[in-house]
Every structure is written in C-alpha cells, then in structure tokens.
C-alpha positions as CSV (number, residue, x, y, z in Angstrom):
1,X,-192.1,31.3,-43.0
2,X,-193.5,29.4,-40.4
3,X,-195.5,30.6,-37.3
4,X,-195.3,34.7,-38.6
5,X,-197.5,36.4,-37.2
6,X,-199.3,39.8,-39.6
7,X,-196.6,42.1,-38.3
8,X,-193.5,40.1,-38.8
9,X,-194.5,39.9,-42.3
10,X,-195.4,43.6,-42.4
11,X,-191.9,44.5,-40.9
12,X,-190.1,41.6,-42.7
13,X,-191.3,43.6,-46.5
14,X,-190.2,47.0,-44.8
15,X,-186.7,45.4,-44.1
16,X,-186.1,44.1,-47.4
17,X,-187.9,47.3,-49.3
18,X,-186.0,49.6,-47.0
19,X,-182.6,47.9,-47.5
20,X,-183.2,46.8,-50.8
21,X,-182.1,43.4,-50.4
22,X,-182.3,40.8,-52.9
23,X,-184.4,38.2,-50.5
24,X,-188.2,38.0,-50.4
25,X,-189.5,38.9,-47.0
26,X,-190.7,35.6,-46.5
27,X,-187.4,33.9,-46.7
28,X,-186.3,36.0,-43.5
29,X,-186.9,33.5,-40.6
30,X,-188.4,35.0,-37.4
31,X,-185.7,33.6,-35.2
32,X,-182.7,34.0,-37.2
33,X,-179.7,36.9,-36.5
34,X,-180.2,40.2,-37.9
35,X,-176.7,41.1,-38.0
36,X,-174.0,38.8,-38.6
37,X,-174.2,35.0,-39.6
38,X,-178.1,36.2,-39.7
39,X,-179.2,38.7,-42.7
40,X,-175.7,40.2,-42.4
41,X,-177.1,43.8,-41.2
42,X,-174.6,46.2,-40.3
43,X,-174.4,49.4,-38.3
44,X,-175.9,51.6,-41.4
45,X,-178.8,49.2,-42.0
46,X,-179.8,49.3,-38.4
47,X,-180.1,53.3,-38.8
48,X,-182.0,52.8,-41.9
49,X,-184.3,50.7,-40.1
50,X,-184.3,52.6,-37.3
51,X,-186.0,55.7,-39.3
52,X,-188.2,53.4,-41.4
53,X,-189.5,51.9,-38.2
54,X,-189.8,55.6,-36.7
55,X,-191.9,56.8,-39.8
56,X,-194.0,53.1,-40.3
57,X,-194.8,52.8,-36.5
58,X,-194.0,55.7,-34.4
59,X,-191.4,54.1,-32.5
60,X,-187.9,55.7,-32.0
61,X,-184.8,52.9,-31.6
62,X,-182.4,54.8,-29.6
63,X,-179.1,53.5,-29.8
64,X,-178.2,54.9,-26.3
65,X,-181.0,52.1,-25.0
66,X,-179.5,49.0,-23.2
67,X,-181.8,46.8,-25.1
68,X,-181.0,47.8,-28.3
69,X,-179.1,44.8,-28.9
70,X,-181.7,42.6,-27.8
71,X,-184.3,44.9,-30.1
72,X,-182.1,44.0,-33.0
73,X,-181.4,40.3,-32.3
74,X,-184.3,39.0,-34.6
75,X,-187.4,39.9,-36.7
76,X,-189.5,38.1,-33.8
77,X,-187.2,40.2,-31.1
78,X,-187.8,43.7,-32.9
79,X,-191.6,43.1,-33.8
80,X,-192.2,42.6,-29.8
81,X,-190.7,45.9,-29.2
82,X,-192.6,47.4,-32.2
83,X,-195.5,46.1,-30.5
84,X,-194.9,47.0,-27.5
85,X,-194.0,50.7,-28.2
86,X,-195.5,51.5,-31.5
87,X,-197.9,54.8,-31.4
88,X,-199.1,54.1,-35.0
C-alpha cells in the first residue's frame, strides 16, 4: 500500500482478522470502496466491524449517525473518524 499511514495498517489487519477474509491487509487500498465494487462488505460485516472497532478503539459507529456512510466509504474515511473519536 502506498502512503498508509500506522493506523490504516492497524485497522486494515483488524478488518481482514475480524472478517476473516482471504486478502492480506496490505492489499486493501486506502481509497478504495468498502462495500460494493470495493472489498464487497455488506450490512453484517459493517456490524462486525462496528464491535471490533468499539472493543480495539473505544469508538461506537452508530448506524442512526448521518455520516455513517461517509465513516464506511474507505479504510482512509473510517481511520479519520477512528482518529478523531477514538478513546483508546
């Protein structure tokens, strides 16, 4: 990956251990899609996320929050809200 910086990388290997997905953390680009043409995330991965994310950083992803979408648009995308929010 180009340009990561320590936490993408750090959230990137909780993704792939969390999901178990057959992809090496550093093959998930910081720009690309989450969901969709992206990783192909759906709705139950983003929960699973959600409470590894919770547990790893202290952050709760509500999905009642209007940015959620935008939380979820990218590894880069949801590492800025971890960083942002994160109380661990």
């Amino acid at each position: 990956m180009a340009d990561v910086t320590p936490l993408e990388s750090e959230v990137a290997g909780l993704i792939v251990e969390t999901l178990d997905l057959k992809i090496e953390p550093a093959h998930i680009e910081p720009e690309a899609p989450l969901f969709g043409a992206g990783l192909g995330l759906d709705s139950i991965d983003a929960l699973e996320m959600s409470l590894a994310i919770s547990r790893a950083y202290g952050y709760r992803l509500r999905s009642d929050d209007p940015q959620i979408t935008e939380t979820f648009s990218s590894l880069r995308a949801l590492c800025s809200a971890i960083a942002r929010c994160r109380t661990k």
